[in-house]
Backbone bond lengths (Angstrom), bond angles and torsions (degrees), N, CA, C in turn:
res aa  C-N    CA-C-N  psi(-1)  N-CA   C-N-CA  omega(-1)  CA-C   N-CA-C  phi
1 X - - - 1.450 - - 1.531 110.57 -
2 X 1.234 131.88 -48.20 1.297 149.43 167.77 1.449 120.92 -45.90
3 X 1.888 109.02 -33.04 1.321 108.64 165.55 1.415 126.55 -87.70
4 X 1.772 107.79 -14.08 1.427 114.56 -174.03 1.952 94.59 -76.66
5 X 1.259 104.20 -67.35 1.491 92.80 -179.15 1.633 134.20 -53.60
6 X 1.471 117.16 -6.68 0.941 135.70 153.56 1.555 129.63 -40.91
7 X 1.753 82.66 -68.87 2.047 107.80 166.44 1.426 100.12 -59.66
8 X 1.411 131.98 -41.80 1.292 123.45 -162.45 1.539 111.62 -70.38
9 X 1.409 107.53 -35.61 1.372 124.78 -166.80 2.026 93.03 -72.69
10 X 1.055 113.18 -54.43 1.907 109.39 -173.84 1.332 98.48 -71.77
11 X 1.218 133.14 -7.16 1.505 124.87 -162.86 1.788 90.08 -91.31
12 X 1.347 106.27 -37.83 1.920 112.29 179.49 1.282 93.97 -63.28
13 X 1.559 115.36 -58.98 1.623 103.31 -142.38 1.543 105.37 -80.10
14 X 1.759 127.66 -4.53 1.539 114.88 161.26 1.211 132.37 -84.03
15 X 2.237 98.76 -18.77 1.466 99.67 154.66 1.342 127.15 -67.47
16 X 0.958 133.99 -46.72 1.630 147.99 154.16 2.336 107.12 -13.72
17 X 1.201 69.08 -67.77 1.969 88.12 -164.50 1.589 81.12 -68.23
18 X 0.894 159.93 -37.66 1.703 154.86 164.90 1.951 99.59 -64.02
19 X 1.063 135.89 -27.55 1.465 112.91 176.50 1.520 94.29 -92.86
20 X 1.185 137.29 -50.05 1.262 151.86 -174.88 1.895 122.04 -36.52
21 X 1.871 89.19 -49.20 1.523 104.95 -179.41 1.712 94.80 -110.97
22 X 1.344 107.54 107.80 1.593 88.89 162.98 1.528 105.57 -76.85
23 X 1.459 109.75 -177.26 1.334 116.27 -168.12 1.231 99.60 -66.09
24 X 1.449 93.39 -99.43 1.583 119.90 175.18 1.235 161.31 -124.84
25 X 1.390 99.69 49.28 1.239 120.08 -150.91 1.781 106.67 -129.10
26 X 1.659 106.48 10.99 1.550 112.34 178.61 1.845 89.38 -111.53
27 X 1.415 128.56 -16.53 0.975 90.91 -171.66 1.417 124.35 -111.53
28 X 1.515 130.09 159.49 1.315 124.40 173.92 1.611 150.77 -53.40
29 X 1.259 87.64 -38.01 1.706 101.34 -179.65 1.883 94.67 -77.15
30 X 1.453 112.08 134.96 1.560 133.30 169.65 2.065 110.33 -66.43
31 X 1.063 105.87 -13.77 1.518 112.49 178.55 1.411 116.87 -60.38
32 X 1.006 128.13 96.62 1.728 119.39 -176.83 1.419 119.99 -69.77
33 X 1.098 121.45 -15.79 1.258 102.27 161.85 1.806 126.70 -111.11
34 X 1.417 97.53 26.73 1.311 117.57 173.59 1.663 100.17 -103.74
35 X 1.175 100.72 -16.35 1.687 105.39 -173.81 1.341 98.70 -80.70
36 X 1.368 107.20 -54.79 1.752 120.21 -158.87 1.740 94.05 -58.63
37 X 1.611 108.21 -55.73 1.631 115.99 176.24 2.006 104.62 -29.54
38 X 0.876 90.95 -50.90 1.881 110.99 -156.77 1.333 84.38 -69.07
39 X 1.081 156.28 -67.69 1.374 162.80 176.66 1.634 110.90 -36.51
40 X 1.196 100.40 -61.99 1.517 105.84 -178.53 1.185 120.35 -65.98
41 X 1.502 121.81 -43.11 1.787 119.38 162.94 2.230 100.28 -55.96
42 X 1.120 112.86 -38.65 1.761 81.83 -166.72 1.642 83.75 -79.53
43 X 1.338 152.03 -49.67 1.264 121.95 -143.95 1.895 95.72 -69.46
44 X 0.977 126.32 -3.20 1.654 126.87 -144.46 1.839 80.36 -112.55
45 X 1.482 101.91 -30.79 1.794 94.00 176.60 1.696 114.90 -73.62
46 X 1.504 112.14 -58.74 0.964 117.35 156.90 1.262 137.81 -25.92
47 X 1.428 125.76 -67.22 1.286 139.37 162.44 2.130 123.54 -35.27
48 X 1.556 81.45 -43.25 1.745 101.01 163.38 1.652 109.75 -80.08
49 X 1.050 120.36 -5.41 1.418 103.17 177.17 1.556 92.07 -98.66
50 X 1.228 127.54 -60.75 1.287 140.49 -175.79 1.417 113.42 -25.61
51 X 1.734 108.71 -44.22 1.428 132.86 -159.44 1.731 87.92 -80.93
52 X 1.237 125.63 -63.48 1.420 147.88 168.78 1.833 98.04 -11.66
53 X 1.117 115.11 -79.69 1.573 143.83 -173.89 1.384 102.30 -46.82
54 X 1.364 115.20 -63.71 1.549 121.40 172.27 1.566 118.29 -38.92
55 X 1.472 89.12 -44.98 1.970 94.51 -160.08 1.792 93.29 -88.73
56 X 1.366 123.87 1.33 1.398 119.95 164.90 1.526 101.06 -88.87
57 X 1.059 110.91 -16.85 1.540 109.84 -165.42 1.816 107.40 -90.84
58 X 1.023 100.58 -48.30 1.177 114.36 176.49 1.685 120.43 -50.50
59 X 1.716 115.55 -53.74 1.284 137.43 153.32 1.712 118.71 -26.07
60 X 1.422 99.95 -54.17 1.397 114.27 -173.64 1.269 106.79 -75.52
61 X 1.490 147.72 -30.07 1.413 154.69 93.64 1.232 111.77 36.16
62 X 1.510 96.47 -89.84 1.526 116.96 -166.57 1.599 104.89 -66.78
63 X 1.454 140.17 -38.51 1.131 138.83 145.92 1.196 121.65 -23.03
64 X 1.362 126.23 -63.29 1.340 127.64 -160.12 1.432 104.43 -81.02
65 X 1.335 128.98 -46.59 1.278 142.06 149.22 1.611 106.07 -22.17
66 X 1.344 111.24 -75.40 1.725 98.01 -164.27 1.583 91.45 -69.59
67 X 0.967 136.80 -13.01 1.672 126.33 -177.86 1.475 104.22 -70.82
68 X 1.485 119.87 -60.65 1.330 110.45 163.14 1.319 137.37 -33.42
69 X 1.612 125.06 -49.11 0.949 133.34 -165.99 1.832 90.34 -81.78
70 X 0.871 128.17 -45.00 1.758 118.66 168.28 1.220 110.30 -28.57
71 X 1.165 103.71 -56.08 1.521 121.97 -171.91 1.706 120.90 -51.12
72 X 0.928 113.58 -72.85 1.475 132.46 162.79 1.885 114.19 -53.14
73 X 1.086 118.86 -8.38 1.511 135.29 -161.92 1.609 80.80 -101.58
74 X 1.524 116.90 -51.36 1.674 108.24 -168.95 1.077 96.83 -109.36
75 X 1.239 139.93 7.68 1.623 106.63 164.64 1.648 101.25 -106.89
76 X 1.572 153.61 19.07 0.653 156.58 17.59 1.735 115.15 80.25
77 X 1.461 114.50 -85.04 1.469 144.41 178.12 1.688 92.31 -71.55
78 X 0.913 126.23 -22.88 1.659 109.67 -152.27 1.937 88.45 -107.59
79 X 1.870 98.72 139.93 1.393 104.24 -173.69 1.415 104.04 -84.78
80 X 1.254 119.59 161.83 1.293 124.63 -153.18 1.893 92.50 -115.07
């Protein structure tokens, strides 16, 4: 289950970064593969910020998680 919503979740965020970045049609220079270059650093910026956010997100997760499990570890241990 964890891997399907996974796929589901990158399957949004490359449709997303495709409405977000058009190809090539914002930039100036006529060189196509100066265009394609120019394209690939912002989706590759983007994608690193995106990635950035997640792995804060994720952290804050894993925090609350091992905080819980503290939790339940001593009340648990503690005589009633």
């Amino acid at each position: 289950m964890r891997l399907t919503s996974a796929l589901k979740i990158s399957q949004y965020l490359l449709k997303t970064v495709q409405l977000v970045l058009p190809p090539f049609c914002c930039n100036t220079s006529s060189d196509p593969s100066s265009m394609k270059r120019q394209y690939q650093q912002r989706k590759h910026a983007m994608l690193s910020i995106w990635r950035d956010g997640v792995e804060r997100q994720l952290a804050a997760l894993n925090a609350a998680i091992d905080m819980l499990e503290q939790q339940i570890n001593r009340e648990s241990h503690q005589p009633d």
